[in-house]
N, C-alpha and C positions, 0 to 999 in steps of 0.2 A: 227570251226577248220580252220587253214589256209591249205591252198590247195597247191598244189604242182605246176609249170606250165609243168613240164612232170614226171612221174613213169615208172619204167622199172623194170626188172627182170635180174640180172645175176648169171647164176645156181641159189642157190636157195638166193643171193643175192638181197634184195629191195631196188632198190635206186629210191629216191627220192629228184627232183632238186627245187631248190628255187628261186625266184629272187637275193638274195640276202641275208647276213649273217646272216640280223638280226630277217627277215622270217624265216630263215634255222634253227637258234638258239630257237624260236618262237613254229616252229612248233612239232619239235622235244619236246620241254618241255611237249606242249601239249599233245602227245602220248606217252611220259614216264609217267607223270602225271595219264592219264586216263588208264595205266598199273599197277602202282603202288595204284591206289586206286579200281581197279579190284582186284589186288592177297589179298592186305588187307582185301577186303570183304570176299574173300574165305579161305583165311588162316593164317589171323590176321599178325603175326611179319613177317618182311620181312630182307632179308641179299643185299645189292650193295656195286660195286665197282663203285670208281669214277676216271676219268685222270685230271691231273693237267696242264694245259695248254689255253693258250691265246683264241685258236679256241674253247674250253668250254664258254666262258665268257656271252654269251647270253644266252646260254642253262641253265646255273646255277642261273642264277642271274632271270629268267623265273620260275627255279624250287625252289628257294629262297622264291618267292612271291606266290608262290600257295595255292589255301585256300581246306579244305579237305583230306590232307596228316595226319597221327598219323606216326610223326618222333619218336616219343616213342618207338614208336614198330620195328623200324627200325635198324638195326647193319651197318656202315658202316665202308669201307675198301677205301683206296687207291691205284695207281698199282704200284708205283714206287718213287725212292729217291736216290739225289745223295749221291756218299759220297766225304767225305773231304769238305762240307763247313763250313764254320765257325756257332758258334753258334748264333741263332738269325737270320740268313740270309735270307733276302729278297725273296731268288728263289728256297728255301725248297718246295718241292712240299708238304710235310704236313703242313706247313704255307699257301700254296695257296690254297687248299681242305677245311679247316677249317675258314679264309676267304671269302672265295667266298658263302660256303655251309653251312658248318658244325655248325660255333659257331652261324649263323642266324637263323638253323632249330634246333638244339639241338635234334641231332638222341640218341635214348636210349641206341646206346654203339657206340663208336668212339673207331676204332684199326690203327693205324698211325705206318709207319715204322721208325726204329731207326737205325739209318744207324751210328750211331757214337761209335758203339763197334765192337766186333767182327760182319763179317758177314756169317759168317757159324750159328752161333746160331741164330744171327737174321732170318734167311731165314726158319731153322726151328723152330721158333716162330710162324712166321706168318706166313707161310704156315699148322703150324697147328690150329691157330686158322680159316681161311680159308675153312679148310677143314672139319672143323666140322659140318656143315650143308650143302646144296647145297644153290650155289650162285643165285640170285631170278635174278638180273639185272645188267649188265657191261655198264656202260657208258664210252665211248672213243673215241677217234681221232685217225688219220692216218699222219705220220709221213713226213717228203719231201721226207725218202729216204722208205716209207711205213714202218717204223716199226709200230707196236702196240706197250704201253707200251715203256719197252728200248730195245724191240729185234729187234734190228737192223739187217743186213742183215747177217752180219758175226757172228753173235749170236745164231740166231734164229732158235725155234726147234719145228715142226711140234707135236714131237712125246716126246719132254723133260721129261725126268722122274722126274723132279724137276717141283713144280709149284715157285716155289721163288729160284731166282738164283743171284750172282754178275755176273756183265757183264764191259766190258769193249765196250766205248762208239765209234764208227765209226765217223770219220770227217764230212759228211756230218749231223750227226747227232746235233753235237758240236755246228755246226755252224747254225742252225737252231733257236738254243737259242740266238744266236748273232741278227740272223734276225731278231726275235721275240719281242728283245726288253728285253729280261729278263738279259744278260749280254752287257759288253759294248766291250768285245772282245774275241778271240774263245781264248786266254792264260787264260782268265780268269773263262770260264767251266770247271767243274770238267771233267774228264777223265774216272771214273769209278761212278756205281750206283748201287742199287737192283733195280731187278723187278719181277713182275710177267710172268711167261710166258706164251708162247702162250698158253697150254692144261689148264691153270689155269683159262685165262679170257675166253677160248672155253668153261668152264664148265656152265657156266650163261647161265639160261635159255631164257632170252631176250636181246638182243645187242640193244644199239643204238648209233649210230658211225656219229659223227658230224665235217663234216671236209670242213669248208667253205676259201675262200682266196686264190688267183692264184698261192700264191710259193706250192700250195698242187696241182695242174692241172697233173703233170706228175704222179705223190704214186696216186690218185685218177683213171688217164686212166690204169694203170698198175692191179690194185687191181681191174679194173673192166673187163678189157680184156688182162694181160698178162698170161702168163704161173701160175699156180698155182705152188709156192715155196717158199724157204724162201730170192730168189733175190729182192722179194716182201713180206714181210710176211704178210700183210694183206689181200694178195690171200688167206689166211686160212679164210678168214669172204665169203668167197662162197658158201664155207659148213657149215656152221651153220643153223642150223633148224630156225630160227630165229633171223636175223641179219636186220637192216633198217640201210643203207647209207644214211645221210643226207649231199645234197651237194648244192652249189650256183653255179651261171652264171660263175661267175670265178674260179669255184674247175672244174668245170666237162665238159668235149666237148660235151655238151649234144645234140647239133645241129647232131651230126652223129647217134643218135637214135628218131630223129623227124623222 
């Protein structure tokens, strides 16, 4: 197993630092991996969410290659999708999930959002299929401005009665995708999206939260030591009974917990 070079605790948050992304990506697989063929032993089919994003790329492509997995038995979900892009489009997050993941492992049911009709029925679609069993494992990152998912700050709801919501997308959020690499300018991100929300991906009974890369240093010190709220919504991953931060030399000031 790859070792961490420092672990800490905040509330009942585990974070754990890496040297580096590809470590951080690495290890992370590793204890999803050795999670997900524990629950299988114990209770055969399994239900995850997965996030769509750059700072995933190690972790999936880790959990892509894993030998001993029964993807058969396995139900997967995504957390989010924009709307208005075109059909086809390159930076569909259900085109990135099923890439990365999905069409290599061939889980025995694949649920993908459809963001191209209405989104009041879409959200109670998939919110109910969701909700038909409990969620076994939420894989995800943390956002520059700390959203999970697309709850951004002016979104975001501790307590949402919705587990699937539209949302309209905050600038610093926009522009993240510009950073990232996925669009070639913030005119050219969509504006609005579905997501899951915070009490939807809180329901998963194991978190593994993968957020390596220096434009994540600020959403990373904040979610680890700022107020707990939704001016951070990933301050909500401190209370989960089971949450593991994975973070690298350039996500995390980890030098102040040495």
């Amino acid at each position: 197993m790859t070792e961490p070079i420092r672990a800490f605790t905040a509330e009942h948050l585990k974070v754990q630092v890496y040297s580096d992304r590809g470590a951080l990506g690495k290890a992370a697989a590793e204890q999803a991996i050795e999670r997900i063929r524990q629950l299988q032993w114990e209770k055969g089919s399994l239900r995850m969410i997965f996030a769509a994003a750059p700072s995933q790329n190690e972790f999936l492509a880790a959990l892509a290659a894993a030998e001993g997995i029964d993807w058969s038995a396995i139900t997967v979900f995504h957390m989010d999708e924009y709307i208005g892009l075109p059909p086809g489009a390159p930076q569909a997050f259900s085109r990135f999930v099923c890439e990365k993941l999905f069409d290599q492992v061939k889980p025995g049911e694949v649920h993908l959002i459809d963001s191209t009709g209405s989104a009041e029925a879409e959200c109670a679609r998939y919110a109910a299929l969701l909700q038909e069993k409990p969620i076994d494992i939420v894989c995800l990152g943390i956002g520059e401005n700390g959203h999970i998912a697309f709850n951004d700050p002016p979104v975001a709801d501790f307590q949402d009665p919705q587990w699937v919501k539209p949302v309209k997308l905050d600038l610093a959020c926009r522009q993240q995708q510009v950073n990232d690499g996925c669009f070639p300018d913030l005119a050219s991100v969509p504006t609005h999206a579905l997501t899951l929300t915070i009490p939807a991906l809180m329901s998963g009974s194991h978190l593994f939260c993968m957020v390596p890369g220096p434009t994540k240093r600020a959403a990373v010190t904040a979610t680890i030591t700022g107020p707990v709220g939704t001016a951070c919504p990933a301050t909500a991953l401190r209370s989960h009974p089971d949450c593991t931060l994975y973070v690298d030399r350039d996500s995390c000031e980890y030098e102040r917990w040495l």
